[in-house]
Every structure is written in structure tokens, then in C-alpha cells.
FIDOSE-425280 format. One record per residue (C-alpha): residue in three letters; x, y, z. Coordinates in nm, 2 decimals, always signed. Each point is the difference from the previous one (the first is absolute). Layout:
BEGIN
(ALA,(X,Y,Z)),
...
***
This chain:
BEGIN
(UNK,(+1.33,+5.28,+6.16)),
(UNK,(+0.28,-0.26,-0.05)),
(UNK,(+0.16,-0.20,+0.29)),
(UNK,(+0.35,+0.20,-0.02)),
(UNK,(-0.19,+0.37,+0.00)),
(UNK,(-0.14,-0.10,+0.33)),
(UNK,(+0.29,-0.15,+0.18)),
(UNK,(+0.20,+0.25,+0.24)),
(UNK,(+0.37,+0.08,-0.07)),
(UNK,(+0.09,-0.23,+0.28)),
(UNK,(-0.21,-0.29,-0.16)),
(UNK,(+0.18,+0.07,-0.37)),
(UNK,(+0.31,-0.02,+0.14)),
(UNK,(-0.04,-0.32,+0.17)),
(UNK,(-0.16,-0.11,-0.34)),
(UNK,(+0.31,+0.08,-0.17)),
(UNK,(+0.21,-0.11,+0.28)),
(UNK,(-0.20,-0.40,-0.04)),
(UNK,(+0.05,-0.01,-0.34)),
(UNK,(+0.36,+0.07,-0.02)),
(UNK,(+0.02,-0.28,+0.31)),
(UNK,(-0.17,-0.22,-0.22)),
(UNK,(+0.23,-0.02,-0.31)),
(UNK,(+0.32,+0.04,+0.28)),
(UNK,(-0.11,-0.36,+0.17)),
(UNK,(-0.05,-0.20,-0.34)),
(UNK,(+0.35,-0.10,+0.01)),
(UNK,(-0.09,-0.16,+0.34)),
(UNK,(-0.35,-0.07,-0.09)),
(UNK,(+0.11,-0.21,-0.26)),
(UNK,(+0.24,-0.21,+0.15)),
(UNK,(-0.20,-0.05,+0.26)),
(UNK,(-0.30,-0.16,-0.19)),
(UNK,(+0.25,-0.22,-0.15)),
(UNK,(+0.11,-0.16,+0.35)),
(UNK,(-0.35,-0.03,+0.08)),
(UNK,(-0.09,-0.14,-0.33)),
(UNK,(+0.22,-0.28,+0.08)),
(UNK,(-0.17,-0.13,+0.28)),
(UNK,(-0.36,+0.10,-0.15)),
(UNK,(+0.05,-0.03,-0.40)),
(UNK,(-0.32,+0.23,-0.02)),
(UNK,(+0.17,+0.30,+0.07)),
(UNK,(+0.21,-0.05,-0.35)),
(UNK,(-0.33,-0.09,-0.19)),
(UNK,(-0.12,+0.26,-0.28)),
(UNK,(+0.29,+0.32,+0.16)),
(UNK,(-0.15,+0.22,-0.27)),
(UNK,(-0.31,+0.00,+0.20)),
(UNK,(+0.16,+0.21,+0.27)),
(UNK,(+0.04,+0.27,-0.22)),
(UNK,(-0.31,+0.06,-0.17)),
(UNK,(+0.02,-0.30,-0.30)),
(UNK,(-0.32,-0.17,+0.15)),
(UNK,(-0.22,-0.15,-0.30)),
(UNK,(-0.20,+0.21,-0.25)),
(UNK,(-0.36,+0.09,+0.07)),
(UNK,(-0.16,-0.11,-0.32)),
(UNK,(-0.26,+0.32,-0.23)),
(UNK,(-0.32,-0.03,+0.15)),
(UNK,(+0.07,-0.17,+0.35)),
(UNK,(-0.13,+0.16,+0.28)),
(UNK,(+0.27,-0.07,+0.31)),
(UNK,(-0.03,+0.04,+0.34)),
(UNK,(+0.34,+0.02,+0.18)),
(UNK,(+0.02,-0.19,+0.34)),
(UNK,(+0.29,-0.01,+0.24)),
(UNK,(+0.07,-0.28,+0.21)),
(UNK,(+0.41,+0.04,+0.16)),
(UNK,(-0.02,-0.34,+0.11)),
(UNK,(-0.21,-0.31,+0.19)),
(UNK,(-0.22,+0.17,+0.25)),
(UNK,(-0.06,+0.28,-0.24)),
(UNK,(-0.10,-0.24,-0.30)),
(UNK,(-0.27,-0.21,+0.19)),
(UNK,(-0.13,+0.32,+0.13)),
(UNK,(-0.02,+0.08,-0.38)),
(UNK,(-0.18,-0.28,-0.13)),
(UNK,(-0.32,+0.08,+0.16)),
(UNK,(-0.01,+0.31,-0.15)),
(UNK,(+0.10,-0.10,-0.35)),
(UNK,(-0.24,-0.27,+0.00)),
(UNK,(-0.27,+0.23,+0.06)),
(UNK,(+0.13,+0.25,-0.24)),
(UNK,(-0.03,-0.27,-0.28)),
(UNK,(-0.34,-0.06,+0.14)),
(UNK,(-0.10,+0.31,-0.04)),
(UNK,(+0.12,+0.13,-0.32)),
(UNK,(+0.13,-0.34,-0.19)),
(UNK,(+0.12,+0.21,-0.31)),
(UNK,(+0.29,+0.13,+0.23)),
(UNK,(+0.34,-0.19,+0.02)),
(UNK,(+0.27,+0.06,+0.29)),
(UNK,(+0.37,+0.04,+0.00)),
(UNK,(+0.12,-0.13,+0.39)),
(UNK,(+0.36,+0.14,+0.06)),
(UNK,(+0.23,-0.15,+0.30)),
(UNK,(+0.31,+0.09,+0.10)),
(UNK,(+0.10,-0.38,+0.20)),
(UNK,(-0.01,-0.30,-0.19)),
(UNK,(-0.18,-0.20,+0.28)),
(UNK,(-0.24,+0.32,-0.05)),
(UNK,(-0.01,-0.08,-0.39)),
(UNK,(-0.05,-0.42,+0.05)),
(UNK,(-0.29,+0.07,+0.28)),
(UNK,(-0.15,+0.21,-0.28)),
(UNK,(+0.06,-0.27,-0.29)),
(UNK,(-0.13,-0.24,+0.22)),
(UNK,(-0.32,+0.19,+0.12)),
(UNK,(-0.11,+0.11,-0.32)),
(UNK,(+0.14,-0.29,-0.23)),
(UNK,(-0.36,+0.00,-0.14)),
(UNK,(-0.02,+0.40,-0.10)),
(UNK,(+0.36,-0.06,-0.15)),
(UNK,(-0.10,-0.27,-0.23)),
(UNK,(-0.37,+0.18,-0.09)),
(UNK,(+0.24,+0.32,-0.16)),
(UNK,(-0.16,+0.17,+0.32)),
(UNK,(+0.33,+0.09,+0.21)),
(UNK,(+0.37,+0.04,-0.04)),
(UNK,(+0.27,+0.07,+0.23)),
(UNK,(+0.31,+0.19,-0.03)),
(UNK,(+0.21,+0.13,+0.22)),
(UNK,(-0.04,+0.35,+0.10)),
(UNK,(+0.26,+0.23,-0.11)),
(UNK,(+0.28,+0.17,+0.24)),
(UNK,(-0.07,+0.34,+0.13)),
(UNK,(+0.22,+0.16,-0.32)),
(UNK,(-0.24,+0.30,-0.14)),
(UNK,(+0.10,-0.14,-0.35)),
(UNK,(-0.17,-0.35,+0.07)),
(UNK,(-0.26,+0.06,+0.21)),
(UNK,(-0.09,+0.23,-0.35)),
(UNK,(+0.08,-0.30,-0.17)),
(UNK,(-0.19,-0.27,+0.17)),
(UNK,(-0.33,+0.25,-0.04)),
(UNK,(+0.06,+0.08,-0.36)),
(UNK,(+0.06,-0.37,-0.10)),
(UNK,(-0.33,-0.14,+0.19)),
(UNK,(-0.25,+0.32,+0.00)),
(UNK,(-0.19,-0.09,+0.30)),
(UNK,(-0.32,+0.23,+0.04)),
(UNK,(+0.03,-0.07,+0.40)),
(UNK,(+0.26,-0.11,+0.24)),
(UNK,(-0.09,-0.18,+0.33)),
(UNK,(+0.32,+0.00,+0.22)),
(UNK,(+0.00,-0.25,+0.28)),
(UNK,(+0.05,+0.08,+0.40)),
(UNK,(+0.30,+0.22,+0.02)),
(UNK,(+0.17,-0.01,-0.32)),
(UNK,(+0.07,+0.38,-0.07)),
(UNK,(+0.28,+0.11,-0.21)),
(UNK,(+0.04,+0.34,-0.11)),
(UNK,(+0.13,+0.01,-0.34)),
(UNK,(-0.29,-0.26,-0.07)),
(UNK,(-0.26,+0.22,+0.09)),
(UNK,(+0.12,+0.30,-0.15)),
(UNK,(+0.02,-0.17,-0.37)),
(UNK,(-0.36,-0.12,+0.09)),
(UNK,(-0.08,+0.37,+0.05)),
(UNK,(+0.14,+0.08,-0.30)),
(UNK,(-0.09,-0.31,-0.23)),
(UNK,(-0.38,+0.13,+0.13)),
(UNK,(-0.08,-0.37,+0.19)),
(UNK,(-0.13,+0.03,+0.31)),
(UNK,(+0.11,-0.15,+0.28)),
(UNK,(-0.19,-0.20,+0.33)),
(UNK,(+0.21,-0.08,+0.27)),
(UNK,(-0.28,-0.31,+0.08)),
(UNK,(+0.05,-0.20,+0.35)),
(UNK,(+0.22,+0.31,+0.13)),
(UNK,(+0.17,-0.10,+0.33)),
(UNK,(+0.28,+0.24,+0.17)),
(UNK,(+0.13,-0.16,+0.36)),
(UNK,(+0.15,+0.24,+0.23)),
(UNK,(+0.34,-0.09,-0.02)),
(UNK,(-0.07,+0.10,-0.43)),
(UNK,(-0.16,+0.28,+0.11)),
(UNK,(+0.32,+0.14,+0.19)),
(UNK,(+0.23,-0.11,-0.33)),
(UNK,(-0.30,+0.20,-0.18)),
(UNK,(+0.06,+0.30,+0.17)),
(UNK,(+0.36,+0.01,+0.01)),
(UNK,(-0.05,-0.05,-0.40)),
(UNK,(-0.30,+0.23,-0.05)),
(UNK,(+0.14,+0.22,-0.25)),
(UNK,(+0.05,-0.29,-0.22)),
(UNK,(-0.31,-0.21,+0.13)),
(UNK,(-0.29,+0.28,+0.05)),
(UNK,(-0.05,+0.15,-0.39)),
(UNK,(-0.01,-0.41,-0.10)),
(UNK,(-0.23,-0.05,+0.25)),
(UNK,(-0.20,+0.30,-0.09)),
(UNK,(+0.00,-0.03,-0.38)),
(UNK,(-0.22,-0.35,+0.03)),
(UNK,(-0.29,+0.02,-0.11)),
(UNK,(-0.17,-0.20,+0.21)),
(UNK,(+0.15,-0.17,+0.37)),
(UNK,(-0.22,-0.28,+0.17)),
(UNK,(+0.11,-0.06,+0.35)),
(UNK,(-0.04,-0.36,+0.18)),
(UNK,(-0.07,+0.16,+0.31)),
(UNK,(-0.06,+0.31,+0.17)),
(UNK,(+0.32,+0.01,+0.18)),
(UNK,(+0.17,-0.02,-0.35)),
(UNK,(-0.23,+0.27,-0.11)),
(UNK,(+0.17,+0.22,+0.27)),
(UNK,(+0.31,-0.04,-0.06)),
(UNK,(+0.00,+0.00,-0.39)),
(UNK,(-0.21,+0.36,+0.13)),
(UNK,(+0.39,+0.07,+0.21)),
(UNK,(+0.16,-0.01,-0.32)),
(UNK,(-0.20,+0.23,-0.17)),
(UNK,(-0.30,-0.21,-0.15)),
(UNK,(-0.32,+0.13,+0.12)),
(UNK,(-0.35,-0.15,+0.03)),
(UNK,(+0.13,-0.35,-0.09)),
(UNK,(-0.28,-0.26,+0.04)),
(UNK,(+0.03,-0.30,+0.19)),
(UNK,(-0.16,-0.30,-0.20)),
(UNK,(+0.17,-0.35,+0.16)),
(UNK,(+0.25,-0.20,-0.07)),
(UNK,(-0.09,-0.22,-0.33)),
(UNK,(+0.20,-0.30,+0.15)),
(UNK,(-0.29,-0.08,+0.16)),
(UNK,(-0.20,-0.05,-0.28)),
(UNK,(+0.27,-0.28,-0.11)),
(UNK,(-0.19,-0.35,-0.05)),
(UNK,(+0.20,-0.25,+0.14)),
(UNK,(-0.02,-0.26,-0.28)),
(UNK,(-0.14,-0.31,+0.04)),
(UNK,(+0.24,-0.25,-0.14)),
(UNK,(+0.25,+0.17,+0.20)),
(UNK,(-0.21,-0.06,+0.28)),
(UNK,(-0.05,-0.33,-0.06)),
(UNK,(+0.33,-0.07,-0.07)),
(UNK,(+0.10,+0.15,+0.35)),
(UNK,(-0.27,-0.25,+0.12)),
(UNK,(+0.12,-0.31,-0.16)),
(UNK,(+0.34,+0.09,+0.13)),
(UNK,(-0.13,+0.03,+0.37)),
(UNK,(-0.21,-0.33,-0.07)),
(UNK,(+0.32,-0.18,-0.10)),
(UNK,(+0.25,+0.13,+0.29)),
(UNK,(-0.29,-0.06,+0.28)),
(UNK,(-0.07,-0.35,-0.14)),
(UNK,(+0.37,-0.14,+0.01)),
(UNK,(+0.05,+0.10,+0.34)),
(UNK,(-0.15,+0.12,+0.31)),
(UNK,(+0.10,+0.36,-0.03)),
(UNK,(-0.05,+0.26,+0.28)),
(UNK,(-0.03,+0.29,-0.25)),
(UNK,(+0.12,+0.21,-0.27)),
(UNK,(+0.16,+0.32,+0.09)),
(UNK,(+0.02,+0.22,-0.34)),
(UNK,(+0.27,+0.27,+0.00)),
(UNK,(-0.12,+0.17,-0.32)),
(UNK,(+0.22,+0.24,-0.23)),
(UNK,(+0.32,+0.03,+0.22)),
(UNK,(+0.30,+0.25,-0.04)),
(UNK,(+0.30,+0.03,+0.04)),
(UNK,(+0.12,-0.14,+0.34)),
(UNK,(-0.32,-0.07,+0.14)),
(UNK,(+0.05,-0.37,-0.09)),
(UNK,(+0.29,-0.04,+0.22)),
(UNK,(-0.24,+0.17,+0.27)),
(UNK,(-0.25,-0.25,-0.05)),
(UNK,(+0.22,-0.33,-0.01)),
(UNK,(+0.18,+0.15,+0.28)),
(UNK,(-0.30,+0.03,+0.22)),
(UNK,(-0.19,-0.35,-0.13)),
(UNK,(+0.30,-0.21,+0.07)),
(UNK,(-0.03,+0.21,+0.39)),
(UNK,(-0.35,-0.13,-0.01)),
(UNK,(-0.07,-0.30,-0.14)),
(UNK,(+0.38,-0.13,+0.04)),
(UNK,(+0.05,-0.38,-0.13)),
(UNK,(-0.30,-0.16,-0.03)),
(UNK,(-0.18,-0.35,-0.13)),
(UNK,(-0.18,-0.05,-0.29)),
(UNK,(-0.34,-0.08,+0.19)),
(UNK,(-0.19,+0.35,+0.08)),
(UNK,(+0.22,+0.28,-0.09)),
(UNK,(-0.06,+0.30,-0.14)),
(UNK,(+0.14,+0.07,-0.34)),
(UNK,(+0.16,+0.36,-0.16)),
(UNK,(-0.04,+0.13,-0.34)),
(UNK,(+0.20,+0.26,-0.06)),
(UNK,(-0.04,+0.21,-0.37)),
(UNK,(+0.24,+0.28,-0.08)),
(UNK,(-0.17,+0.29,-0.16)),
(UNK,(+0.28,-0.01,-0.24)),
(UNK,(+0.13,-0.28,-0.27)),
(UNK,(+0.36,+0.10,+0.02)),
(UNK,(+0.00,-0.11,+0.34)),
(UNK,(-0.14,-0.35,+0.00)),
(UNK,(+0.33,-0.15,-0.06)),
(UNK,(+0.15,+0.15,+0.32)),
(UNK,(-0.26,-0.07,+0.27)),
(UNK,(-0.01,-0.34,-0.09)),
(UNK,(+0.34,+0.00,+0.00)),
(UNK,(-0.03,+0.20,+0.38)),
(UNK,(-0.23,-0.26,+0.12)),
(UNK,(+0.24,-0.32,-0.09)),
(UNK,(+0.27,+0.14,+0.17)),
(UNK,(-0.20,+0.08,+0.30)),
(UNK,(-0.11,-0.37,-0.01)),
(UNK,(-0.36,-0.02,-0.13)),
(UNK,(-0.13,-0.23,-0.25)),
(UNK,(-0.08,+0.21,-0.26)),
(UNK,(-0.28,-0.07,-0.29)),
(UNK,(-0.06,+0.26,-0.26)),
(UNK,(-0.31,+0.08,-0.21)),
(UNK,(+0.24,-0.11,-0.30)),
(UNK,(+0.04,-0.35,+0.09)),
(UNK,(-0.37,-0.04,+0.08)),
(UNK,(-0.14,-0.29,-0.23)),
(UNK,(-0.31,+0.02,-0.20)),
(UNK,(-0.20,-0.07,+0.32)),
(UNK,(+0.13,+0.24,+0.21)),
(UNK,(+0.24,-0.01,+0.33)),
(UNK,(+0.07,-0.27,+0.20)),
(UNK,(+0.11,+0.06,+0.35)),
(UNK,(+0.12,-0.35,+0.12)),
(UNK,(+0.39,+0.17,+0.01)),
(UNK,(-0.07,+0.41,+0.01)),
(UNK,(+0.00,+0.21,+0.30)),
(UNK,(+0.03,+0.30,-0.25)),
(UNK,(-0.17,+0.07,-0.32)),
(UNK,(+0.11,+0.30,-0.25)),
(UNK,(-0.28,+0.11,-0.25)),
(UNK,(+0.28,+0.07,-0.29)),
(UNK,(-0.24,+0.10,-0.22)),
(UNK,(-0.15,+0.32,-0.15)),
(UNK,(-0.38,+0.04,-0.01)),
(UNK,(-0.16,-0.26,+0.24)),
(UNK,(+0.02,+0.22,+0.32)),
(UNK,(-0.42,-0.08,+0.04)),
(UNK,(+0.09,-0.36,-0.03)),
(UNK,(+0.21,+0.08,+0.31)),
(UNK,(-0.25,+0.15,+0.22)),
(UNK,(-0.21,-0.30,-0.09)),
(UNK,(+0.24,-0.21,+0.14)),
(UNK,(+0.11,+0.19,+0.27)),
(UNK,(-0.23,+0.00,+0.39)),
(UNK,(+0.17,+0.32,+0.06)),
(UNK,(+0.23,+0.26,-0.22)),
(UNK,(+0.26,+0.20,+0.16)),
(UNK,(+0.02,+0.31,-0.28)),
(UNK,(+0.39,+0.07,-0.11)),
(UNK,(+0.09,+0.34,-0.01)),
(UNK,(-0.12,+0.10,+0.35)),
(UNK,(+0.25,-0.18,+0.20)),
(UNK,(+0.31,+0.22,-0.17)),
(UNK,(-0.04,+0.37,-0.03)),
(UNK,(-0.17,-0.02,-0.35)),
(UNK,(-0.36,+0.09,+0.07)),
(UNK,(-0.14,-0.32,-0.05)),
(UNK,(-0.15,-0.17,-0.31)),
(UNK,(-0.37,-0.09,-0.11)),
(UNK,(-0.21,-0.12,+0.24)),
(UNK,(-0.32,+0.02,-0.18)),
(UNK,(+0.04,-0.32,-0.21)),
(UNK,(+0.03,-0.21,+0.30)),
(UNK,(-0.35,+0.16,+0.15)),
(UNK,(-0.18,-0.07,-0.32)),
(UNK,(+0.15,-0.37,+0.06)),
(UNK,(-0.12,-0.04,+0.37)),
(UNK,(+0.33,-0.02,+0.11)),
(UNK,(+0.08,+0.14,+0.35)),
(UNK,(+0.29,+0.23,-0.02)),
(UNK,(+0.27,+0.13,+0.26)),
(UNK,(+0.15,+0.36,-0.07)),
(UNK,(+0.35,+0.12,+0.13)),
(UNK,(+0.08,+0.31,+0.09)),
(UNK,(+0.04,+0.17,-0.35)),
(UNK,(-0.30,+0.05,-0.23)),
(UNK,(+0.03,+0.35,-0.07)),
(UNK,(-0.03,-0.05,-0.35)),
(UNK,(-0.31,-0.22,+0.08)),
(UNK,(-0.11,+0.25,+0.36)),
(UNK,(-0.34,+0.06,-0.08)),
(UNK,(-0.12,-0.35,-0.12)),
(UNK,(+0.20,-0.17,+0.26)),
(UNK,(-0.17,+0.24,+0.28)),
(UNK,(-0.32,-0.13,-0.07)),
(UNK,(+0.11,-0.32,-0.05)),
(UNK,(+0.08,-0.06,+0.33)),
(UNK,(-0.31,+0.21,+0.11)),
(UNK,(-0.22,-0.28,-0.20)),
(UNK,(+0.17,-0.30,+0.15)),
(UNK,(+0.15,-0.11,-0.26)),
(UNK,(+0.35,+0.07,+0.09)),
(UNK,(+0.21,+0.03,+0.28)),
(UNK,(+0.29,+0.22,+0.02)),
(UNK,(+0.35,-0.17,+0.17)),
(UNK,(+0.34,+0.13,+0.09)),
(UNK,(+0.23,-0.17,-0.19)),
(UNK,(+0.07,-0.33,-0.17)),
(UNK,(+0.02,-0.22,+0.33)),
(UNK,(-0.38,+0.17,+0.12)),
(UNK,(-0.12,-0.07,-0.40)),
(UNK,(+0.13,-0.38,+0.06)),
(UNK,(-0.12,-0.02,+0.35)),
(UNK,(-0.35,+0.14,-0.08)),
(UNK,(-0.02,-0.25,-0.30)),
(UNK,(+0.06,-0.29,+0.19)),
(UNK,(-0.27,+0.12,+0.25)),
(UNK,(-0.27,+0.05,-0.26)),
(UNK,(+0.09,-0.34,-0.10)),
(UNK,(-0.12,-0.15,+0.29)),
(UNK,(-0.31,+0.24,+0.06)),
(UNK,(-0.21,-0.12,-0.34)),
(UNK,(-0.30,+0.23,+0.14)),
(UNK,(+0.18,+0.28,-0.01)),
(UNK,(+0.14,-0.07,-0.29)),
(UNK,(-0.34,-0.05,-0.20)),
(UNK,(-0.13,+0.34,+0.18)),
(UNK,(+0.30,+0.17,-0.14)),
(UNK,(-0.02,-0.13,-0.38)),
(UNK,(-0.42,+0.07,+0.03)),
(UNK,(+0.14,+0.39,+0.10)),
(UNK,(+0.25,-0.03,-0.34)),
(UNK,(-0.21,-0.08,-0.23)),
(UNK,(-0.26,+0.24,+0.13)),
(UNK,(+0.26,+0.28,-0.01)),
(UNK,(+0.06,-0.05,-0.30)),
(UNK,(-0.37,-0.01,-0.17)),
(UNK,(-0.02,+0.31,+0.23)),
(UNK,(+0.24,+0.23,-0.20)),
(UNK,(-0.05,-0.13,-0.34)),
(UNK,(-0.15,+0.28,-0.25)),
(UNK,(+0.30,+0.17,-0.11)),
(UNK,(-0.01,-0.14,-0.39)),
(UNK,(-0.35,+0.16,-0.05)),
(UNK,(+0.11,+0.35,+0.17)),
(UNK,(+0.31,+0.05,-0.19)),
(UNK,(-0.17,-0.09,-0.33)),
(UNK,(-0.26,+0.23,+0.08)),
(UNK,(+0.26,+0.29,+0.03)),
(UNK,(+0.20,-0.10,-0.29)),
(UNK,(-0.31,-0.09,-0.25)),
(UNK,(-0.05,+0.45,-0.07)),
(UNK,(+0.37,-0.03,-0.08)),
(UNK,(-0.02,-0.26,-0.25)),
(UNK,(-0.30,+0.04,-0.14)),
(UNK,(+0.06,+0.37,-0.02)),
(UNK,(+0.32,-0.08,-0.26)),
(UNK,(-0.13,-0.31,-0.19)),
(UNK,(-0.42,+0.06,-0.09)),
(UNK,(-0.03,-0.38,+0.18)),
(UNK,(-0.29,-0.06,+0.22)),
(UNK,(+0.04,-0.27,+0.25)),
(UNK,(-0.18,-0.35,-0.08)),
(UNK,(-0.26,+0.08,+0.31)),
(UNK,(-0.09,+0.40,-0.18)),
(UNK,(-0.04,-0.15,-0.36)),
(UNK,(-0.23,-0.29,+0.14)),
(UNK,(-0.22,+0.25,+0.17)),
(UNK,(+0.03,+0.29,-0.32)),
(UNK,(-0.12,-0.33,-0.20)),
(UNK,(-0.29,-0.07,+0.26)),
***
């Protein structure tokens, strides 16, 4: 029975209603990506991408689809494509984005797949039932892998319809989604419920993805954790530390990793409260790394009119920075956030200070890197729970306690070490979640392309 035979009056109706918003907001929707085009060119790169005009599967190819929206969602990919391309190397894999710092992270984390003919990116197509038809027709995918929370209706639907099934993989709904999810279930709940396959990180997810409508959703992990932190960005985090350490007596570095909007002004605030003026000889040292490009420009600009000598990742030279005149260091630069945590003695994680629900916390755990929570990490709630239950994170109540608690970690080194022993141990602790979701996608694909994984048809040969 088809997707639109099983939907309720009420649910076809708010169909209806979603498309017609749709084409009434492309005025807006255009104009819009043009102003935000100019301050990120991606947005105006390849436009026929967003309706459908994504490159041409060649005959014969057999394509798995994966969506990634943007950076946290593409390094949680790229685990699982690996080990899809392990598995069944004949494969090749189209990675859709809908952010151009989602699109570069991808470019730059599987640079090696692009140039081997094994991956290619596009963007993924706007929620118009004509080019989400489009985008499936054009490429022919056998399976689609949609990352984390990325679920749009009219998408799912044509996927119904085009006769691709669909995995929601690393499925994660907060409680604050879940209550937009509800007041939207008419739209939300026959998407949800069409999927062919959802993989929850947690079990908390699994119960509310189960509020919505989804039953008997498995809880698997979070695949961030199986994210390698690689080693020349580790070493290059090193090096970096080596360098700033060795020019002068430093007390620390204090890492405020991935910040939003206004939380920088929180921070600088609060340091300047703490540390105030200070010498050269012994004091501790901030790094502070926006979570997003476009903003680079103005919190360097923020801290030179609030009196800090700034240095920014862009200005490093070819061995790195050098501290001799820095009380503030910006990391603008996409892609080197493990370099960071490297660096860093402690990282303060951006999101969590602001209502936003926090960002990753994971890749500072597989680091070793001590890390202070704020207040919001519901889009994080379960991980950051235990966390803080392992001892390898503390929670604080705003920025001034996140400063305050780093400069106390910098002078308790044992402490320190005991909580970057309980990171990394946290993080081997959870990994898995690659192996599990292949497991419950390999029926799928095998099912719809007669391939055998490289382990089946090494034992069939035995």
C-alpha cells in the first residue's frame, strides 16, 4: 500500500498544505540564499542542485545515497562510508549537504574517495515534490542513509515512490524537537513511518522517535564515536602546543571549541573578569574557534575592540603559533578542530553556554581533553549525562563558572590527567556503532544489488 493511501485526511491536507508553502516562500527563499551567498559564496555554487539537477548516475553503477546536512553530520558519516566501501568496494556513494561548511568538511574528509571515482557530493535538493523526484531519477540510488535528523517530507515520499528505501542511520530527536514534532505530526509522523529502516543513537531517542509515532526503533550508538581522530592532525595540535609552551612560560590553554552566536562576548567578558591585565610570564592563554566561518571576521574584530591581542589560525606561519604578543588565539579555520583539542589542557564546548543544546563533545573525549558543559546540551543530553557520570566532564553554570573552572583545572594537573584518562576511556567505551548499523543495513543492500560483503565472499571461497 502506497504512502498517500495510508495517510489520514488530516495528514493529506497538511501534505497539500507544505507543498503549496513551499513554492509560496521561493520568492523569499531565493533572495535569501543570495544574501547569504554573499558572505559564504558556497551557497551560489551549482543552484541547479537545489532542485534536483545533481550529476548523472552512470548505466551499471551501483549508488548508495548518503546524507550528511552539514559538519557534525558529515564526520559522523565518514565512518560509516568507509566501512561501506570496505565492505562491498564495487559500490560508489553520492554525499548530499545542504551548508557549504557541511560540503568543504566533506571535500576535505574524503578528498581521497573523490579523487578514486568513489564519492561525489551534491547538494541535496529543496523539499519541492518535483526535485526531490528529480534528484532520485537523475542518480538512482538503491539505498538512502539520511543522517541524524534530516527528515523532510516530500523527500521521503518520492523515495517511497521511486521504490528506494530509506534508513534514518544515527537518529537523534531532543525534547525540545520532539515538542516541534508533535505540534507538526501530521506532516512529520507518515515520513517518519514510511522509512524503512530508523537506527536510534540512544534509547532515550528511541522513545521519543516511539512519541511521534515510530515504534520499536533500535537504539545502536552514536557513530561519532567511532571517528578516528587523525594523526597528523594530532600532531599538528602537538607541535602547536610544543611551540606556544616553549616561547613562554604559559599557565595553560583554555580551548573554547565551536562557539555561537554571542557566546564569545560571554567568554571575553568573563576572562577579562578573571584573568584581567596580565604579564607575559605564567598566564594562561584562550583559544577561541567559532563553529562557523562567516563569523571569524567579527570575533576577531570583537576581541580588538575589547583590547586583546589577537592572533588568528590564518596568520600562523609554517611552524605554527607563537605566543610572545597573544592573550587570544582564534582557530579561523575549517577542519582542524582535533588539532585544537591537542592543543588545548581543557575545552569549554560552544553551544551549551547559549540556549542551543550544545555541540559535539565526543571528539574532544577521543582526544583526552577534559571538557566543561554549560547548561544546554539537550541536543547532546544523553552522552553529556554520562559524561559527567564517567569523569570526564564537568557540567558549569555559565561562561564565568566555564572560565573559572578552567583556570582551576589548570592548576590541579592531577586532576586534570584523571579526567583526560576517564575521556579517552569514555570514548573506547561507546564505540561499536559503525559495525551495528552496517549490520542492519547489509539485508537492505544486499537484498537489492546480488553483492556479498568482502568478509561473506572470503568465507563462501573458504
Amino acid at each position: 500500500m502506497n504512502l498517500i493511501a495510508r495517510m489520514t485526511a488530516g495528514e493529506r491536507l497538511a501534505r497539500l498544505l507544505y507543498c503549496v508553502a513551499w513554492w509560496l516562500v521561493t520568492p523569499a527563499l531565493l533572495l535569501w540564499f543570495v544574501v547569504r551567498g554573499l558572505r559564504q559564496r558556497g551557497y551560489l555554487a551549482a543552484v541547479g542542485e537545489r532542485f534536483g539537477y545533481c550529476p548523472v548516475t552512470e548505466p551499471g553503477t551501483v549508488l548508495i545515497w548518503v546524507h550528511a546536512v552539514s559538519v557534525g553530520e558529515t564526520r559522523a558519516a565518514e565512518p560509516l562510508i568507509r566501512a561501506m566501501l570496505d565492505r562491498w568496494p564495487d559500490i560508489r556513494i553520492l554525499l548530499t549537504h545542504m551548508t557549504p561548511t557541511g560540503r568543504e568538511t566533506g571535500a576535505n574528509s574524503f578528498a581521497d574517495l573523490a579523487a578514486g571515482g568513489r564519492l561525489r557530493q551534491a547538494w541535496l535538493p529543496w523539499d519541492y515534490p518535483g526535485a526531490t523526484r528529480r534528484m532520485l531519477s537523475r542518480s538512482r540510488p538503491v539505498l538512502g542513509l539520511v543522517m541524524e535528523t534530516e527528515l523532510w517530507p516530500n523527500l521521503v515520499a518520492s523515495a517511497r515512490s521511486a521504490s528506494v528505501p530509506v534508513v534514518l542511520a544515527n537518529a537523534r530527536l531532543s525534547e525540545r524537537s520532539l515538542r516541534k514534532g508533535l505540534r507538526w505530526r501530521a506532516l512529520i509522523g507518515p515520513a517518519l513511518r514510511s522509512l524503512d529502516q530508523v537506527l536510534a543513537q540512544t534509547r532515550s531517542d528511541a522513545h521519543r522517535l516511539g512519541q511521534l509515532g515510530r515504534e520499536a526503533v533500535p537504539a545502536i550508538g552514536n557513530l561519532k564515536f567511532d571517528i578516528e581522530p587523525p594523526a597528523p592532525m594530532l600532531a599538528r595540535g602537538t607541535l602547536w602546543r610544543e611551540r606556544l609552551l616553549s616561547h613562554k612560560p604559559l599557565r595553560g590553554i583554555v580551548l573554547a571549541a565551536s562557539t555561537r552566536d554571542d557566546e564569545e562576548a560571554m567568554l571575553l567578558n568573563a576572562w577579562r573578569a578573571l584573568v584581567g591585565p596580565t604579564s607575559d610570564s605564567g598566564r594562561p592563554l584562550l583559544v577561541v574557534v567559532p563553529r562557523h566561518p562567516q563569523r571569524f571576521d567579527a570575533v576577531a574584530q570583537l576581541a580588538g575592540e575589547q583590547g586583546w591581542r589577537v592572533k588568528r589560525r590564518s596568520a600562523f606561519d609554517s611552524d605554527g603559533p607563537e605566543a610572545a604578543h597573544a592573550d587570544l588565539i582564534i582557530g579561523d579555520s575549517m577542519g582542524e578542530m582535533f588539532a585544537w583539542y591537542a592543543l588545548a589542557d581543557v575545552a569549554i564546548i560552544g553551544g551549551s553556554l547559549a540556549p542551543l543544546g550544545g555541540q559535539n563533545l565526543i571528539e574532544a573525549c577521543a582526544v583526552g581533553c577534559p571538557v566543561l558543559l554549560g547548561p544546554h546540551t539537550f541536543n547532546f543530553e544523553e552522552v553529556s549525562h554520562d559524561a559527567i557520570a564517567a569523569g570526564a566532564a564537568l557540567r558549569v553554570a555559565d561562561a564565568a563558572g566555564a572560565l573559572d573552572a578552567s583556570l582551576r583545572l589548570l592548576g590541579e594537573p592531577a586532576r586534570r590527567q584523571a579526567m583526560s584518562v576517564a575521556a579517552l576511556a569514555f570514548a573506547a567505551q561507546h564505540r561499536g556503532a559503525t559495525v551495528r548499523t552496517l549490520d542492519a543495513i547489509t539485508p537492505v543492500i544486499e537484498g537489492r544489488t546480488g553483492f556479498q560483503s568482502v568478509a561473506s565472499h572470503a568465507l563462501r571461497k573458504v
